[in-house]
Backbone bond lengths (Angstrom), bond angles and torsions (degrees), N, CA, C in turn:
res aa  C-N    CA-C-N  psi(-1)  N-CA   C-N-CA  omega(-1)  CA-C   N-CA-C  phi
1 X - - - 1.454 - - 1.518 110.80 -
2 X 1.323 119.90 -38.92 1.433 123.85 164.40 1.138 133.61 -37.48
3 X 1.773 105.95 -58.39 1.299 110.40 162.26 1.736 133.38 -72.39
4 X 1.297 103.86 -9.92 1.636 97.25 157.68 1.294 110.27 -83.60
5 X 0.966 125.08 -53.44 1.813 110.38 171.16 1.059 135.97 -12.46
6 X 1.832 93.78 -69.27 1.548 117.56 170.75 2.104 94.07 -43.56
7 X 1.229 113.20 -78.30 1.159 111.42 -141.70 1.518 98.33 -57.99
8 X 1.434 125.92 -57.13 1.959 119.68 172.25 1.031 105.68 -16.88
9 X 1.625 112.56 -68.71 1.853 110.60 -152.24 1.451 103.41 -75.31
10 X 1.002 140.57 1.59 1.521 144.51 -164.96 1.444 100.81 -105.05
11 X 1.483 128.57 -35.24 1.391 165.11 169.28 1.332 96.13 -51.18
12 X 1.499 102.25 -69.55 1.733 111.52 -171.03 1.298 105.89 -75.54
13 X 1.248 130.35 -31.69 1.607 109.37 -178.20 1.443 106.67 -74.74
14 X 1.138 114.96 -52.51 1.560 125.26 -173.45 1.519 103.73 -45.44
15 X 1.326 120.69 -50.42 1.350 119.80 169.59 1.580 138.71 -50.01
16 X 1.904 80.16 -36.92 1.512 91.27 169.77 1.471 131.31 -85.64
17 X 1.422 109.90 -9.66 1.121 109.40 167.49 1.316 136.36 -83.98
18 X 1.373 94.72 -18.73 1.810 120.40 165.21 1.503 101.69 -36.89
19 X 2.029 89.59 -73.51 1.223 92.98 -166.85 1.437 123.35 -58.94
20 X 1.347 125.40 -26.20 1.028 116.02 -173.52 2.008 125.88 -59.20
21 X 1.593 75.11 -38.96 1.465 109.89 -174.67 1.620 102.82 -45.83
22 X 1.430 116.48 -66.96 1.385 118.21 -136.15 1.758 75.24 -123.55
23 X 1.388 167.31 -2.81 1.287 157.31 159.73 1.405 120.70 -128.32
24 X 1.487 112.32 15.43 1.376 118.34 -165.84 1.938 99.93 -81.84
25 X 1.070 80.09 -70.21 1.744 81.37 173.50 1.608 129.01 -110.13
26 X 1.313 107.97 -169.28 1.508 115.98 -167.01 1.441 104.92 173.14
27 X 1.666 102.77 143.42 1.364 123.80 -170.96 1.753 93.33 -102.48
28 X 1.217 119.92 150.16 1.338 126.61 171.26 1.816 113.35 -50.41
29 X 1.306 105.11 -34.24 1.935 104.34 -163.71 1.605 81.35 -93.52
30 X 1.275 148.69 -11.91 1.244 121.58 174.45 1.730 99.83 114.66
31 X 1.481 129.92 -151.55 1.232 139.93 152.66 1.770 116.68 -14.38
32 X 1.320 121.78 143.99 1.501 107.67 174.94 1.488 121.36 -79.87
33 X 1.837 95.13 -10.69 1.585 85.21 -171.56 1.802 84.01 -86.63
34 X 1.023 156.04 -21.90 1.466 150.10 -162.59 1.617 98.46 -64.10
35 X 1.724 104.96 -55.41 1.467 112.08 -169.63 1.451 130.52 -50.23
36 X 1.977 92.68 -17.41 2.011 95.32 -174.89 1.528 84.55 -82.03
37 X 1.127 131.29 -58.35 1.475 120.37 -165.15 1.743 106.87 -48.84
38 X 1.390 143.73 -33.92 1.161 123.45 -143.54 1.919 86.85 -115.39
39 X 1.438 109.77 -61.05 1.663 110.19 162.28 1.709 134.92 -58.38
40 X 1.237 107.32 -29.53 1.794 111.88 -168.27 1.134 101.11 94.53
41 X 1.528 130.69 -30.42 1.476 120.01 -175.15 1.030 120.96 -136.31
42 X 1.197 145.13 -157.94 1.948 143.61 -145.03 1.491 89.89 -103.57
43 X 1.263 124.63 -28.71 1.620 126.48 172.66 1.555 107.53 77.10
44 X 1.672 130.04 -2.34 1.107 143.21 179.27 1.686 115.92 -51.31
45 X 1.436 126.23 -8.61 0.910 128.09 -179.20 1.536 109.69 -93.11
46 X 1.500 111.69 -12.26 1.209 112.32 176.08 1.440 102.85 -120.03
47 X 1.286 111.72 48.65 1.630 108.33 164.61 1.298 105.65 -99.69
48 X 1.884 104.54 136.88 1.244 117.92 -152.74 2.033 81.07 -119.31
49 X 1.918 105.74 151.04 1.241 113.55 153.95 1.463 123.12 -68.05
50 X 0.583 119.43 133.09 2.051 119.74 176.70 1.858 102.39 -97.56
51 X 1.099 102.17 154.58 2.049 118.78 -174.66 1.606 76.95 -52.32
52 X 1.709 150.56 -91.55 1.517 141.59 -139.39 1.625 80.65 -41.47
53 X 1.230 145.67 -42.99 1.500 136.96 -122.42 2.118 90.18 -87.82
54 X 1.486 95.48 -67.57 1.588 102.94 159.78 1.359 115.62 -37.16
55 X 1.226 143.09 -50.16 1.429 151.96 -154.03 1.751 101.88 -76.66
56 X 1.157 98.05 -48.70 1.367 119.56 -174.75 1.898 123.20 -62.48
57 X 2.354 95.80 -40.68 1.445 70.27 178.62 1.764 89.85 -104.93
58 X 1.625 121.49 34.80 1.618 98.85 150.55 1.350 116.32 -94.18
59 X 1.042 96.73 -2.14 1.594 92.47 -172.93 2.002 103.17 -82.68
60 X 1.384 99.16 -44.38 1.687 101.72 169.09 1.282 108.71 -39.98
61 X 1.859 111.96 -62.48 1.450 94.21 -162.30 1.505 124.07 -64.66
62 X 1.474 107.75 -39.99 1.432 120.77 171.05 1.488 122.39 -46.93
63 X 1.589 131.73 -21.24 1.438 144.69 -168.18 1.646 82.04 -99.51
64 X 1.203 134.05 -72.79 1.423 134.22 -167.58 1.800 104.22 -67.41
65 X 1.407 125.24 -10.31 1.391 105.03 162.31 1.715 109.41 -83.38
66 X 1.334 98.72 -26.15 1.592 96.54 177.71 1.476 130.10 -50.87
67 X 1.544 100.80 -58.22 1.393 135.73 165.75 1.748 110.21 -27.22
68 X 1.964 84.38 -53.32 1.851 90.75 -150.37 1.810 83.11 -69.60
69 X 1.522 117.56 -55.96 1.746 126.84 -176.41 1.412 97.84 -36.16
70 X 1.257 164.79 -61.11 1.645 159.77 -5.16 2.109 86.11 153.33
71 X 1.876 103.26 -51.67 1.556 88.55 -163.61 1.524 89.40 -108.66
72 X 1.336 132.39 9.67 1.557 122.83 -164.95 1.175 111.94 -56.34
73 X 1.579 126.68 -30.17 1.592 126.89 177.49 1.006 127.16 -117.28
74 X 1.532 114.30 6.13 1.359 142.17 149.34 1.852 117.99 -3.19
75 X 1.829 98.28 -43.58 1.580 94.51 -161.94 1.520 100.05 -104.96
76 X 1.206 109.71 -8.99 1.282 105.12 153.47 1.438 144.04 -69.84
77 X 1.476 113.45 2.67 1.249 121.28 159.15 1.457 125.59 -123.47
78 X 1.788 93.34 5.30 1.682 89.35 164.20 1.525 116.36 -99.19
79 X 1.393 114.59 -1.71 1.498 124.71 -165.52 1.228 110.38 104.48
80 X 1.308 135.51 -16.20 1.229 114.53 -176.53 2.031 96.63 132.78
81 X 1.006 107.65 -8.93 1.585 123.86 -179.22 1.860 133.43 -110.64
């Protein structure tokens, strides 16, 4: 049971960081180089999270609660090491 844990939550973070990475957010004009042409500026103050962006850091926390549940008794079968 340990080792599926390990592997889900490792699953889910890795996943979630994807998502976060590459669908997490977004500026209204699109690209930053698009935004100097349409705003004058980097428009970064109005970068908004998108739902992948939410999805992404529950899925982190949920993979790293797994993980952490996964080693909680961990040192009890190495001795203490």
């Amino acid at each position: 049971m340990r080792i599926f844990l390990w592997l889900v939550g490792g699953l889910s973070v890795g996943a979630g960081i994807v998502s976060i990475a590459l669908f997490g957010f977004q500026q209204p004009a699109g690209d930053v180089a698009t935004s100097f042409a349409i705003y004058g500026y980097d428009a970064l103050p109005d970068l908004q999270i998108m739902p992948l962006g939410y999805a992404g850091f529950l899925m982190v926390l949920t993979g790293a609660a797994l993980m952490i549940r996964s080693n909680a008794t961990a040192w009890k079968e190495t001795g203490g090491y």
